[in-house]
LONU-77305 format. One record per residue: residue number from 1; x, z, y of N, C-alpha, C in turn; residue in three letters. Coordinates in Angstrom, 3 decimals, always signed. Atoms other than C-alpha are relative to their C-alpha. Layout:
% residues N
ATOM  num       n.X       n.Z       n.Y      ca.X      ca.Z      ca.Y       c.X       c.Z       c.Y  residu
ATOM  NUM         X         Z         Y         X         Z         Y         X         Z         Y     ala
...
This chain:
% residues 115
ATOM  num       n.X       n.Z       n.Y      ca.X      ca.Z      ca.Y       c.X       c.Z       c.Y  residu
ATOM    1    +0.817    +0.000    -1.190    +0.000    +0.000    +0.000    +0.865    +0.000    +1.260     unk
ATOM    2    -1.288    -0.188    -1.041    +3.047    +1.075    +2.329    +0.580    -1.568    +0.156     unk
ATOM    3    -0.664    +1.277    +0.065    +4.366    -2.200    +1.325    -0.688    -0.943    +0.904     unk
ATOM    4    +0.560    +1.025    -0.158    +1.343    -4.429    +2.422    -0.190    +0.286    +1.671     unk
ATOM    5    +0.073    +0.252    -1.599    +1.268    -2.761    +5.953    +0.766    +0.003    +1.088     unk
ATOM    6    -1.487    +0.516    -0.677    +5.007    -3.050    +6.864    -0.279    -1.732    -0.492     unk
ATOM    7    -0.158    +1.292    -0.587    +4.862    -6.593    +6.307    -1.237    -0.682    +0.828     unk
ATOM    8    +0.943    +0.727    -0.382    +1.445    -7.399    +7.879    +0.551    +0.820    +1.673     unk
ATOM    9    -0.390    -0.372    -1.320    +3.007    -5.376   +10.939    +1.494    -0.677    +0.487     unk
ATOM   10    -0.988    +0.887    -0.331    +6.159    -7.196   +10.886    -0.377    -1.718    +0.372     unk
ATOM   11    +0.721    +0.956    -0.394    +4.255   -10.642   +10.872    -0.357    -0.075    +1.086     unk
ATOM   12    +0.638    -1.003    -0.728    +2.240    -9.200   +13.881    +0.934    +0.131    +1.371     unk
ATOM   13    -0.962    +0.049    -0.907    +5.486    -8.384   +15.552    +0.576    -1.029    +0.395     unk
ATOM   14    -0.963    +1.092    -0.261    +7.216   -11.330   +15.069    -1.243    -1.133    +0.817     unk
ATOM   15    +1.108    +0.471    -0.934    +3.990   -13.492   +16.631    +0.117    +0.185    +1.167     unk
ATOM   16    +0.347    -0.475    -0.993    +3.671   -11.378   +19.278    +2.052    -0.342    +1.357     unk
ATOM   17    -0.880    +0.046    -0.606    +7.818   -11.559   +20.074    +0.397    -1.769    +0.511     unk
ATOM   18    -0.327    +2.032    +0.231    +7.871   -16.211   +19.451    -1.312    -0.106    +0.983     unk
ATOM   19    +0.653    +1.053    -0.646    +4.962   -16.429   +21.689    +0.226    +0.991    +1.247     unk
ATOM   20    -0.351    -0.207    -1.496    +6.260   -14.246   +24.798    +1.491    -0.916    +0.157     unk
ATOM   21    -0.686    +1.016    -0.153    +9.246   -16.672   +24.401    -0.392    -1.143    +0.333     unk
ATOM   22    +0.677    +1.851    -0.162    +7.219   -19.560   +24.282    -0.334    +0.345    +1.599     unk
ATOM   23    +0.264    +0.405    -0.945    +5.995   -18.721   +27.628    +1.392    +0.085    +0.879     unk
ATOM   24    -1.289    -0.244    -0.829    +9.506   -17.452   +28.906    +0.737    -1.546    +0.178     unk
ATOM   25    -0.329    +1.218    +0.255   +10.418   -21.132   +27.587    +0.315    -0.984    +1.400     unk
ATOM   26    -0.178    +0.908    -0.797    +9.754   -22.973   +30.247    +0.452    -0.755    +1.442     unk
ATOM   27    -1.744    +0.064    -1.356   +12.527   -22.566   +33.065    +1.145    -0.140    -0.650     unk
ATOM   28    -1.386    -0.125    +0.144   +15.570   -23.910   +32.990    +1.036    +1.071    +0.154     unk
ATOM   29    -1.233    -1.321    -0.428   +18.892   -21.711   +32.796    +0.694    -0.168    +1.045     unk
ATOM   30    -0.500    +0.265    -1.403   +20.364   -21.784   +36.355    +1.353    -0.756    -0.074     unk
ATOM   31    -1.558    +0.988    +0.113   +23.843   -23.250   +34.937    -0.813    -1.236    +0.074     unk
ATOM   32    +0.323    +1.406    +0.413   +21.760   -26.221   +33.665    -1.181    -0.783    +1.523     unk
ATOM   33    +0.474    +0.496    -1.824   +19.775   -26.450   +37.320    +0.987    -0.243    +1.034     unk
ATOM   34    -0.983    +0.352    -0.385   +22.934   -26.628   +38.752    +0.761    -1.372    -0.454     unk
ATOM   35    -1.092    +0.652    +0.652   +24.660   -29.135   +36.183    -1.185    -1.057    +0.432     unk
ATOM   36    +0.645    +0.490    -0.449   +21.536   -30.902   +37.046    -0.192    -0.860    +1.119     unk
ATOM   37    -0.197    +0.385    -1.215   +22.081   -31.660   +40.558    +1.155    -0.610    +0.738     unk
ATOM   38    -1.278    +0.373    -0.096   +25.190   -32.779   +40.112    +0.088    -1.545    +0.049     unk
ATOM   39    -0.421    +1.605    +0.222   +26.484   -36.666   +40.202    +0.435    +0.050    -0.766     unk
ATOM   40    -0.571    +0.095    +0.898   +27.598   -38.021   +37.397    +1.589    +0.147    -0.106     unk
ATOM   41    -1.604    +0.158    -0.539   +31.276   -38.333   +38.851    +0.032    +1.851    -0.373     unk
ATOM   42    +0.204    -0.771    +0.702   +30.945   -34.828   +38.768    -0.054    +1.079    -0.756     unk
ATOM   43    +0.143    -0.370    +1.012   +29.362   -33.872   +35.731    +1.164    -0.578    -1.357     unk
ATOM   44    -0.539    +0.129    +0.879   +31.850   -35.717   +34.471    +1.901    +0.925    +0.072     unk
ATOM   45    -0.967    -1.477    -0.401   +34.681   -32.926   +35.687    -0.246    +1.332    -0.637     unk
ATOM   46    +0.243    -1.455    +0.239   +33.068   -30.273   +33.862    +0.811    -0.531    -1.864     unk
ATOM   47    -1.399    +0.138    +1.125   +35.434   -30.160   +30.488    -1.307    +0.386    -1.306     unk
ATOM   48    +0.822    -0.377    +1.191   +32.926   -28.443   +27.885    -0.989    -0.337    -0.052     unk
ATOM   49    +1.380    -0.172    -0.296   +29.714   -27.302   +28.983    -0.749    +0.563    +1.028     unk
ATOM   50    +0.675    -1.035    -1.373   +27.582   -26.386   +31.693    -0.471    +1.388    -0.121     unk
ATOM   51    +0.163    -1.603    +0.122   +27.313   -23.092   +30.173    +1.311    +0.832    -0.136     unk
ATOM   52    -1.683    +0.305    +0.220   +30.975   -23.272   +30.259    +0.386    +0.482    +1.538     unk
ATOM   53    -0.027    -0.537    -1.487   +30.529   -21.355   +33.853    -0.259    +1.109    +0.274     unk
ATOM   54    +0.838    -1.392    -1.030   +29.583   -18.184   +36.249    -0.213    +0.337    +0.596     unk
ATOM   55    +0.950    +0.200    -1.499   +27.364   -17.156   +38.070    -0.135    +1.518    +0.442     unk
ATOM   56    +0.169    -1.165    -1.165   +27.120   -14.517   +41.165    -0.578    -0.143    +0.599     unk
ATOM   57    +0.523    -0.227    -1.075   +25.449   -13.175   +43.498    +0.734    -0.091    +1.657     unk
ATOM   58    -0.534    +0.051    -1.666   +26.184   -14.202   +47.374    -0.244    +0.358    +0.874     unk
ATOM   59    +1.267    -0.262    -1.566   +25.405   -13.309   +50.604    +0.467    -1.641    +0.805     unk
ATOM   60    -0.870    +0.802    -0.637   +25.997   -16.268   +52.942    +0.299    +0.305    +1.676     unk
ATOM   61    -0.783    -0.539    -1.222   +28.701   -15.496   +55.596    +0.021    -1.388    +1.007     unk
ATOM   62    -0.334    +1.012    -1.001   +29.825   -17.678   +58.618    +0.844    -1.069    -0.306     unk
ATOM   63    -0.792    +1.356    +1.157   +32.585   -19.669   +56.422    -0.670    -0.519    -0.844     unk
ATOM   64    +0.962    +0.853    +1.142   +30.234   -20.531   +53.502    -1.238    -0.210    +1.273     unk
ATOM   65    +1.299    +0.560    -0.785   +27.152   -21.386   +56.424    +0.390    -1.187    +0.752     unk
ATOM   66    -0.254    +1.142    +0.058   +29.731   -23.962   +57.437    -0.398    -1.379    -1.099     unk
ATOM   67    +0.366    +1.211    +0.720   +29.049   -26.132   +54.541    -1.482    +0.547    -0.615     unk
ATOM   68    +0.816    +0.003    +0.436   +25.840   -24.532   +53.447    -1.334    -0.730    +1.178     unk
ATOM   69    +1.097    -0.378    -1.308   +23.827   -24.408   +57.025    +0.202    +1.128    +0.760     unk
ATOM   70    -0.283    -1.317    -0.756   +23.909   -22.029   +60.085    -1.369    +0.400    -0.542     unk
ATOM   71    +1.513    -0.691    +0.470   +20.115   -21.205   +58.857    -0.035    +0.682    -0.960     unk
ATOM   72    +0.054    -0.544    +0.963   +20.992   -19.646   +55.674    +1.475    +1.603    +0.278     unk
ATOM   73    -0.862    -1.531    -0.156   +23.345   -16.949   +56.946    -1.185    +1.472    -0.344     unk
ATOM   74    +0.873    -1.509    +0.492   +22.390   -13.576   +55.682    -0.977    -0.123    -1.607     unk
ATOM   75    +0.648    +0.304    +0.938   +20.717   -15.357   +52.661    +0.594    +0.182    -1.192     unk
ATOM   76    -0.558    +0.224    +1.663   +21.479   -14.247   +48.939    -0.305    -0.930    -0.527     unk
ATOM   77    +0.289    +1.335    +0.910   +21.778   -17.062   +46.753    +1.007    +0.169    -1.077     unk
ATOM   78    -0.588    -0.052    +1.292   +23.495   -17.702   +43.101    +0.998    -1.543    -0.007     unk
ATOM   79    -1.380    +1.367    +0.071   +26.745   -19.605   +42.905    +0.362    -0.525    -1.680     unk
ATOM   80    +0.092    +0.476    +1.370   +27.025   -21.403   +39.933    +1.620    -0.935    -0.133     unk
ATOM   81    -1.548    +0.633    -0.131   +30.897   -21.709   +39.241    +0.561    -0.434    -1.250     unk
ATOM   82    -0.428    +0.531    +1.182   +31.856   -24.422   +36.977    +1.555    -0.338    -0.424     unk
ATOM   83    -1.593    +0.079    -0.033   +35.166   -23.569   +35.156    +0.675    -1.447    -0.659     unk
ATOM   84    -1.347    +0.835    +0.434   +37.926   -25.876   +34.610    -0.122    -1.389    +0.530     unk
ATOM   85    -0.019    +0.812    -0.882   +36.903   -28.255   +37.082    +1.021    -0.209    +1.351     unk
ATOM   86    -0.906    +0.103    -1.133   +39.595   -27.701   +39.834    +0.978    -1.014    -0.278     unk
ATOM   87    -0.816    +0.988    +0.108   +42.144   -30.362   +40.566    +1.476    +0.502    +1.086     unk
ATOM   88    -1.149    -0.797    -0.419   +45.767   -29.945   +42.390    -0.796    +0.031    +1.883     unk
ATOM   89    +0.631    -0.246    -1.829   +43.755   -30.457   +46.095    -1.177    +0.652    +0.218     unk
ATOM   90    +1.322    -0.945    -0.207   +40.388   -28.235   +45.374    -0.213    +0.898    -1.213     unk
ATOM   91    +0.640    -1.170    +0.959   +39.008   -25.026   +43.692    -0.939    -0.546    -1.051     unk
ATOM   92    +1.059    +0.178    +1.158   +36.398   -24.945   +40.965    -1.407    -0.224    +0.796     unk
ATOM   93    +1.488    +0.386    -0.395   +33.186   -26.779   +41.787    -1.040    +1.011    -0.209     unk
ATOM   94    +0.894    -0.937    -0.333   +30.473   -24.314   +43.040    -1.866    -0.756    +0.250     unk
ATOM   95    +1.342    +0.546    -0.461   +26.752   -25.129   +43.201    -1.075    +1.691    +0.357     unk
ATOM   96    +1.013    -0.922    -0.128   +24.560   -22.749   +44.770    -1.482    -0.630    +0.038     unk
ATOM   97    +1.345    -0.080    +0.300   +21.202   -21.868   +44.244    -1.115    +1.192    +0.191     unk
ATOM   98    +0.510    -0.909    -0.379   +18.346   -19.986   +45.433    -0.471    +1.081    -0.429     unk
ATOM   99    +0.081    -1.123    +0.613   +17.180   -16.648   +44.207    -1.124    -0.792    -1.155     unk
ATOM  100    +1.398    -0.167    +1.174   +13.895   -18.226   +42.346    +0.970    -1.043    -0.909     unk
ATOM  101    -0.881    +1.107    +1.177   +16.578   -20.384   +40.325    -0.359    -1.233    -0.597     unk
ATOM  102    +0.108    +1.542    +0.364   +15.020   -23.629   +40.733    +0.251    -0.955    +1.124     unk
ATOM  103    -0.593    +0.719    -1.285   +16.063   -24.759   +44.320    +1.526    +0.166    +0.048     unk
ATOM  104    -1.532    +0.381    +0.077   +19.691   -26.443   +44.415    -0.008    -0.005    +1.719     unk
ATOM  105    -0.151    -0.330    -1.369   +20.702   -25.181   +48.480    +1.494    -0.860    +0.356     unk
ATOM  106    -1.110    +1.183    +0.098   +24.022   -27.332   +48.090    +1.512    +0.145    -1.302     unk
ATOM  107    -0.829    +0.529    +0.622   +27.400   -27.817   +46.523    +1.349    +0.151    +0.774     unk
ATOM  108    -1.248    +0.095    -0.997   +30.925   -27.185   +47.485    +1.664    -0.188    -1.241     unk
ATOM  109    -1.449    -0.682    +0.834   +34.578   -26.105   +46.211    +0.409    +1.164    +0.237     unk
ATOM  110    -0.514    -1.210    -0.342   +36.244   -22.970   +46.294    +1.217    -0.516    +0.325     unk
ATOM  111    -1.647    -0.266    -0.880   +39.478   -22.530   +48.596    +0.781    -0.433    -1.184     unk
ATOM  112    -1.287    +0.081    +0.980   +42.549   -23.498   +46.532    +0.700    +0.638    +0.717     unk
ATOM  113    -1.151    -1.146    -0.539   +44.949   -20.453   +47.269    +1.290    -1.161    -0.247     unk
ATOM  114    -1.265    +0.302    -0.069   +48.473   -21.884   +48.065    +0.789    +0.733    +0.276     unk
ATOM  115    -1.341    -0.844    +0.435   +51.166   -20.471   +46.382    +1.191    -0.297    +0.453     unk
């Protein structure tokens, strides 16, 4: 009897856990909204995978509102930093993105420190 109502509660569970996924389903992952918005030129700089990156939280200052916009100062947004893209004249390709993680706000490089 024990038997028949651990698995009719495991059934039950597992239902209940595949269909709050199913609705979670249907947003993209913010790397791949990023890798998204990209040009092919590129997408074709990124070495692995677009999950092959990382992502932070920003504020945007007066140096990043140069290439983002003076309108977005003070604005958190999610930088989406794709590794192993840098070359000997620029940092690792950056794509930001807005907090609801489906608006692409632009695209840059990070500084290349000179050593």
């Amino acid at each position: 009897m024990k038997k028949h109502i651990l698995i009719s509660l495991l059934a039950c569970l597992s239902m209940l856990i595949s269909g709050c996924n199913f609705f979670q389903g249907g947003k993209l992952p913010i790397e791949m909204v990023a890798f998204n918005s990209l040009t092919k030129e590129e997408q074709d700089k990124i070495p692995v995978s677009p999950k092959d990156s990382s992502v932070k939280k920003v504020t945007v200052n007066d140096e990043l509102s140069e290439q983002l916009g003076n309108n977005l100062i003070g604005k958190r947004l999610y930088a989406v930093i794709f590794n192993g893209t840098e070359t000997d004249s620029l940092g690792k390709l950056i794509v930001y993105v807005d907090l609801n993680k489906e608006t692409v706000v632009g695209k840059g490089y990070e500084k290349k420190l000179n050593n």
